[in-house]
C-alpha positions as CSV (number, residue, x, y, z in Angstrom):
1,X,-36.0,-38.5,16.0
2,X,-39.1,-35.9,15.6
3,X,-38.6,-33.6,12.3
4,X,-39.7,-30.2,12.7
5,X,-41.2,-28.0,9.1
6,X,-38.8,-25.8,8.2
7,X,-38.2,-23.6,4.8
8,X,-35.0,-22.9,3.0
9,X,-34.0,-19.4,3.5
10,X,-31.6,-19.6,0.5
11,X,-34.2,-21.2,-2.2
12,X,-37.5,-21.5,-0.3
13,X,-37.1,-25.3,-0.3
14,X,-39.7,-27.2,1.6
15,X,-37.3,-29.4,4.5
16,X,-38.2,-31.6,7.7
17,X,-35.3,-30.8,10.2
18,X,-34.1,-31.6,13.5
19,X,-34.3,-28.9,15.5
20,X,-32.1,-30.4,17.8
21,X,-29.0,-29.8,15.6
22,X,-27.9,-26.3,15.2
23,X,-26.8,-26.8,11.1
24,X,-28.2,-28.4,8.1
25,X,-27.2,-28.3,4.4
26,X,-30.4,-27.7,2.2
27,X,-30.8,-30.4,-0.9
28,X,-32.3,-28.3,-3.1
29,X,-29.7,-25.4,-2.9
30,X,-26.8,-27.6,-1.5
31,X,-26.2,-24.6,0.8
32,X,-25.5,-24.5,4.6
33,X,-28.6,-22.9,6.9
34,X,-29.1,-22.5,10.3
35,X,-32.0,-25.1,11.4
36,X,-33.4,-22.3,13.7
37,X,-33.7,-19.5,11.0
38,X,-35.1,-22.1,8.6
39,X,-37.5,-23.5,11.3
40,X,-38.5,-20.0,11.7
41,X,-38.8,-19.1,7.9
42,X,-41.3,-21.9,7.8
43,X,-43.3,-20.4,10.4
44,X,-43.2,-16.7,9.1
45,X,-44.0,-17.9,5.4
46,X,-47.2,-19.8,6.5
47,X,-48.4,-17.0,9.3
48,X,-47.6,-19.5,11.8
49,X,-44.7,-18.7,14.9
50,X,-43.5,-20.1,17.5
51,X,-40.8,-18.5,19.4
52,X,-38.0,-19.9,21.3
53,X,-37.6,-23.1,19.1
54,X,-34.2,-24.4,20.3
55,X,-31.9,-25.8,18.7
56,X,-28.8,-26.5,20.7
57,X,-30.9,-27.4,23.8
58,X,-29.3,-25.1,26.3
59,X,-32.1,-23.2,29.0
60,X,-33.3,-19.8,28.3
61,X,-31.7,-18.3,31.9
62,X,-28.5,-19.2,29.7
63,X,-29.1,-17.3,26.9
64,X,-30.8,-14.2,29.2
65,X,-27.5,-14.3,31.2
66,X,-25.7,-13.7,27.9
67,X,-28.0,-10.7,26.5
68,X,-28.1,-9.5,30.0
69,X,-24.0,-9.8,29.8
70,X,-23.5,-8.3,26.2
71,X,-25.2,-5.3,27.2
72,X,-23.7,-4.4,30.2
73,X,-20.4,-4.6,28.3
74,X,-22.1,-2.5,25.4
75,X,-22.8,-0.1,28.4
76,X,-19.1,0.0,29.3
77,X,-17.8,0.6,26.1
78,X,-16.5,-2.9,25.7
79,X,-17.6,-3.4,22.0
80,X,-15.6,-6.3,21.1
81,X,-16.5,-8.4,24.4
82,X,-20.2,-7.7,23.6
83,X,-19.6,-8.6,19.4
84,X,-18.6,-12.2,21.0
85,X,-21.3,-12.5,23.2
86,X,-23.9,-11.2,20.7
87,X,-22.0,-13.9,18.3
88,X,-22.3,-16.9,20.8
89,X,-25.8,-16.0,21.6
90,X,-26.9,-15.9,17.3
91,X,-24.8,-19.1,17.4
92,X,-26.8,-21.5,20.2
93,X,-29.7,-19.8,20.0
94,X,-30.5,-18.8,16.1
95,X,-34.3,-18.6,16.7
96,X,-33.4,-15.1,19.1
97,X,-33.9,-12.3,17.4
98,X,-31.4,-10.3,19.9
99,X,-28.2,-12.3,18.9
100,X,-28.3,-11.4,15.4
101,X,-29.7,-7.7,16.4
102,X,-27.0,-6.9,18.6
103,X,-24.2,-7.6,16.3
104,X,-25.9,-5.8,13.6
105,X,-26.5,-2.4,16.2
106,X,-22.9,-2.5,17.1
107,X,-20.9,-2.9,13.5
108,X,-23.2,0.0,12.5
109,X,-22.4,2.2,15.8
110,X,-26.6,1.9,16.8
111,X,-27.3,2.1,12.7
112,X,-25.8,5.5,12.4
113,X,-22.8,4.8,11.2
114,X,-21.4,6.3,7.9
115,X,-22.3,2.5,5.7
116,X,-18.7,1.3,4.6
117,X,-18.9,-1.3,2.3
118,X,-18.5,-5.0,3.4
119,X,-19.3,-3.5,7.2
120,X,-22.8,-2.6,5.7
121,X,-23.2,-5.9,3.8
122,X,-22.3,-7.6,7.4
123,X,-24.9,-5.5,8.7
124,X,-27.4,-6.3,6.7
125,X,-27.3,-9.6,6.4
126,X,-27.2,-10.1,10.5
127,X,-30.5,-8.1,9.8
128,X,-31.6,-9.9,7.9
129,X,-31.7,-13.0,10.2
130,X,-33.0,-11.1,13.2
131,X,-36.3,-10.4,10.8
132,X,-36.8,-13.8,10.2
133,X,-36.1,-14.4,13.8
134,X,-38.4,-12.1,15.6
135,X,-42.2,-12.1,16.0
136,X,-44.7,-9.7,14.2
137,X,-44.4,-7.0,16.7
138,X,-40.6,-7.4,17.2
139,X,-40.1,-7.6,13.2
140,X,-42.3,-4.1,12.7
141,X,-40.3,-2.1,14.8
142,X,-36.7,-3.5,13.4
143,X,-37.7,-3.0,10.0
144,X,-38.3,0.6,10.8
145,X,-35.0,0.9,12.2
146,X,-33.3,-1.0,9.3
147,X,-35.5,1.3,6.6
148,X,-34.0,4.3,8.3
149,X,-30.4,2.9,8.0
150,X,-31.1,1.8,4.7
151,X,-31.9,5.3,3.9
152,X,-28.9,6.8,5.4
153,X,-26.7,4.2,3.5
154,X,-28.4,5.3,0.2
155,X,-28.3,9.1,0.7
156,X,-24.6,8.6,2.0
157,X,-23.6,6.5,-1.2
158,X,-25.3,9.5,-3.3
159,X,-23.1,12.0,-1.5
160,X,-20.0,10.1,-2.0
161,X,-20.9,9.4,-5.5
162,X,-21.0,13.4,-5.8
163,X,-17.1,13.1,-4.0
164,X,-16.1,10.7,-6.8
165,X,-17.9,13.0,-9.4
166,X,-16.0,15.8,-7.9
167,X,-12.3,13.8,-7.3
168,X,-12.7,12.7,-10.9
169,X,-13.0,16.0,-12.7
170,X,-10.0,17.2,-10.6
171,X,-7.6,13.9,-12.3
172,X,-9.4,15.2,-15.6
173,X,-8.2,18.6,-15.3
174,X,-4.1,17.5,-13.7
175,X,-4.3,14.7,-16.8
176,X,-4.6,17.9,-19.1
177,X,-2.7,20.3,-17.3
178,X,0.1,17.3,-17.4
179,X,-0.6,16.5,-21.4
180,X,-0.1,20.4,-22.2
181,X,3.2,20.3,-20.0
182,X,4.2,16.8,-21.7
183,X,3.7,18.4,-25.0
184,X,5.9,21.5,-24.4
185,X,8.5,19.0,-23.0
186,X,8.5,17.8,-26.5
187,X,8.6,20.3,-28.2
188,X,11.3,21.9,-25.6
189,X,13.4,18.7,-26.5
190,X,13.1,19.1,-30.9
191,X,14.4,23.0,-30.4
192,X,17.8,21.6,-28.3
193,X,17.9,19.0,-31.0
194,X,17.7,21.6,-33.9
195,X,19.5,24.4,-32.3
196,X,22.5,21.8,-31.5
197,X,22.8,21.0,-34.7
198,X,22.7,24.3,-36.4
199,X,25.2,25.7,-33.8
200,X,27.8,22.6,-33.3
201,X,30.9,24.5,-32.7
202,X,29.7,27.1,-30.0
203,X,31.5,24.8,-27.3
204,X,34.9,25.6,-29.3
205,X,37.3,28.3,-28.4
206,X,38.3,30.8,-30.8
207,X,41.7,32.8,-31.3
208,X,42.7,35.2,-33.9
209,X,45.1,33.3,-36.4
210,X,48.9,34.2,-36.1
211,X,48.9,34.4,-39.8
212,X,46.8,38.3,-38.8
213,X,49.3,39.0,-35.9
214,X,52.2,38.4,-38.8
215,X,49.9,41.0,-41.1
216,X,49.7,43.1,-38.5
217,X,53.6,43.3,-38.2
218,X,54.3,43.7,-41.5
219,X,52.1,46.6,-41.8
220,X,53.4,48.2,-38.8
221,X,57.3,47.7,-40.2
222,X,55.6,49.3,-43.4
223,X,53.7,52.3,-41.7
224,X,56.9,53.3,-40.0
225,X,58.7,53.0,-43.7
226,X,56.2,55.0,-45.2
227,X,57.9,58.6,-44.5
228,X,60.4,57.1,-47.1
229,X,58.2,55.5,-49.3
230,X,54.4,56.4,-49.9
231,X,53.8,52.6,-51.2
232,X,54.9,51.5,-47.9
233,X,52.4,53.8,-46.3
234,X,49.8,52.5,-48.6
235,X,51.0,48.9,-47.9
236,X,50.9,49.5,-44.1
237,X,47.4,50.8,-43.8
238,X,45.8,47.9,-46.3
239,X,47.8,45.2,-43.7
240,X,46.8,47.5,-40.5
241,X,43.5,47.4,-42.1
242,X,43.3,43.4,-42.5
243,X,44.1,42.8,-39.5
244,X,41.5,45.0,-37.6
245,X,38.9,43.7,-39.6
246,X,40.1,39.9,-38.9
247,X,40.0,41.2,-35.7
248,X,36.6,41.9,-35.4
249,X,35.1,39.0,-37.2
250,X,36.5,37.1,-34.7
251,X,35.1,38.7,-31.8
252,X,32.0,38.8,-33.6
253,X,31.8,34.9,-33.5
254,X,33.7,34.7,-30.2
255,X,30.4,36.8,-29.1
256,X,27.9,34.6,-31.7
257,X,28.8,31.1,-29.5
258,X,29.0,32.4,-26.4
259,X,25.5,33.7,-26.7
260,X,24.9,30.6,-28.0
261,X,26.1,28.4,-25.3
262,X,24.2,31.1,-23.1
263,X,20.9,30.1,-24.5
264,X,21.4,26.4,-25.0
265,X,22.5,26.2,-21.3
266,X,18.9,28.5,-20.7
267,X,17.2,25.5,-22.8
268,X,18.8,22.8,-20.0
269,X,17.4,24.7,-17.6
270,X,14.0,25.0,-18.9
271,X,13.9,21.2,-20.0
272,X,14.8,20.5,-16.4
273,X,11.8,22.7,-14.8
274,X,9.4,20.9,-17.5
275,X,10.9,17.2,-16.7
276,X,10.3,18.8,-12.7
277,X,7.0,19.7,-13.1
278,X,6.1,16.4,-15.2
279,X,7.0,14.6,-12.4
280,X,4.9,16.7,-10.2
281,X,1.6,15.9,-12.4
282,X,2.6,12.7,-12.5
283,X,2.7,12.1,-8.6
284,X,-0.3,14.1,-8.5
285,X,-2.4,11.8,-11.3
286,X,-1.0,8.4,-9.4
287,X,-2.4,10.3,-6.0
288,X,-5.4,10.8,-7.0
289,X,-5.9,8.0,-8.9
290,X,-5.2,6.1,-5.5
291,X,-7.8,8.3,-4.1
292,X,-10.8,7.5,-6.6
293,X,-10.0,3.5,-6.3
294,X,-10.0,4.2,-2.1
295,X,-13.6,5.6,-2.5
296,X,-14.9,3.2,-5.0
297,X,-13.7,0.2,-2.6
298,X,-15.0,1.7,0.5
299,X,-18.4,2.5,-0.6
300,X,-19.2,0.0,-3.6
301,X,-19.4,3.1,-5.9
């Protein structure tokens, strides 16, 4: 079995490899490679290259039927038929720059894709492989493409950095709007507390004894006896008197709890719309919360 030079593309470990077989693990690094990118990582690290090293032993009119394939369904729009093929060819034929290219051009949308993260991570390492892959010539001109789309990935991670700037001074400014409303809440709640206690009977009804309407009689009976007698006039007008002014203390705190119940049930009410608009904060904190962990994900920010 002829060994081939190959280098470690995880830890630069010097291997000899069968380039026959289309895996190896690496004893230095314990990691699995592809014997093809580490047969050409040999090759680029000493100036040497040689192209078309195969490793599964299938023809190159194979592999150009493939390409040839995978772009005509790229043409068509098929993008998930030409992924596979761009996959299978990377797969059998690791040495080919185009495999690992293609897959890379298509998850990016031709590198101009905004770079979401984990897509652009997929992207870069298939990249990554078609450098090692391709000749001198090949390698300049997809590095210039990959700078460019490593540009637009940093420039579009600065922008979105500005969005999360941005998303996170609007939570700042509903978590203080929502602290000021929590803190009237509070407050709102200790007034009902101390207003219901200093005003526990306002809920009961209030009636004018009978003992006044009995006053009231008796100074009647002594107003109409008081042609005869002027005590009985006098007596008549102090019981009249007693009873109007019984009468009007009474309406005065018939008219004290009723206002009373009147402003406690305007308290309820305005508990209620604080509690409401809580709530409202509260949705809109969890929202945008939601939001800033959304961004953060997507772009690694």
């Amino acid at each position: 079995m002829a060994l081939t030079d190959a280098k470690c593309p995880n830890c630069g470990g010097a291997l000899k490899l069968d380039s026959t077989l289309t895996t190896a693990v690496c004893p230095f690094c314990d990691s699995q490679i592809l014997v093809g990118e580490a047969i050409n990582n040999y090759y680029i690290t000493n100036n040497l290259y040689a192209r078309n090293v195969n490793v599964t032993g299938k023809g190159d009119a194979e592999k150009e039927r493939l390409l040839k394939n995978a772009a005509t369904r790229e043409r068509f729009g098929d993008i998930d038929t030409a992924l596979n093929i761009y996959a299978q060819v990377a797969e059998d034929y690791p040495d080919d720059y185009r495999g690992w290219y293609g897959i890379a051009k298509l998850k990016s949308e031709g590198f101009t894709a905004k770079p979401v993260f984990g897509v652009y991570e997929e992207t870069a390492d298939n990249m990554r492989r078609a450098l090692i892959a391709a000749n001198p010539a090949e390698r300049e001109k997809l590095q210039a493409e990959w700078d460019g789309y490593q540009q637009l990935y940093g420039d579009f991670r600065d922008l979105k950095r500005s969005d999360l700037s941005a998303m996170r001074q609007k939570r700042d400014g509903i978590n203080a709007e929502y602290r000021a409303v929590a803190e009237q809440f509070s407050n709102h709640v200790k007034a009902m507390g101390d207003f219901d206690s200093a005003n526990p009977d306002r809920h009961r009804k209030l009636k004018l004894h009978r003992f006044f309407y009995l006053v009231l009689a008796v100074g009647v009976i002594c107003l109409m006896s008081g042609s005869r007698s002027e005590g009985a006039l006098t007596m008549g007008l102090i019981f009249t008197g007693v009873f109007a002014l019984a009468a009007v203390i009474t309406a005065l705190v018939k008219a004290k709890r009723k206002a009373a119940v009147t402003h406690y049930e305007a308290m309820r009410v305005e508990q209620a719309r604080l509690q409401s608009e809580m709530n409202r904060l509260n949705n809109q904190l969890a929202a945008s919360d939601r939001e800033i962990e959304q961004l953060r994900a997507l772009y690694d920010i």
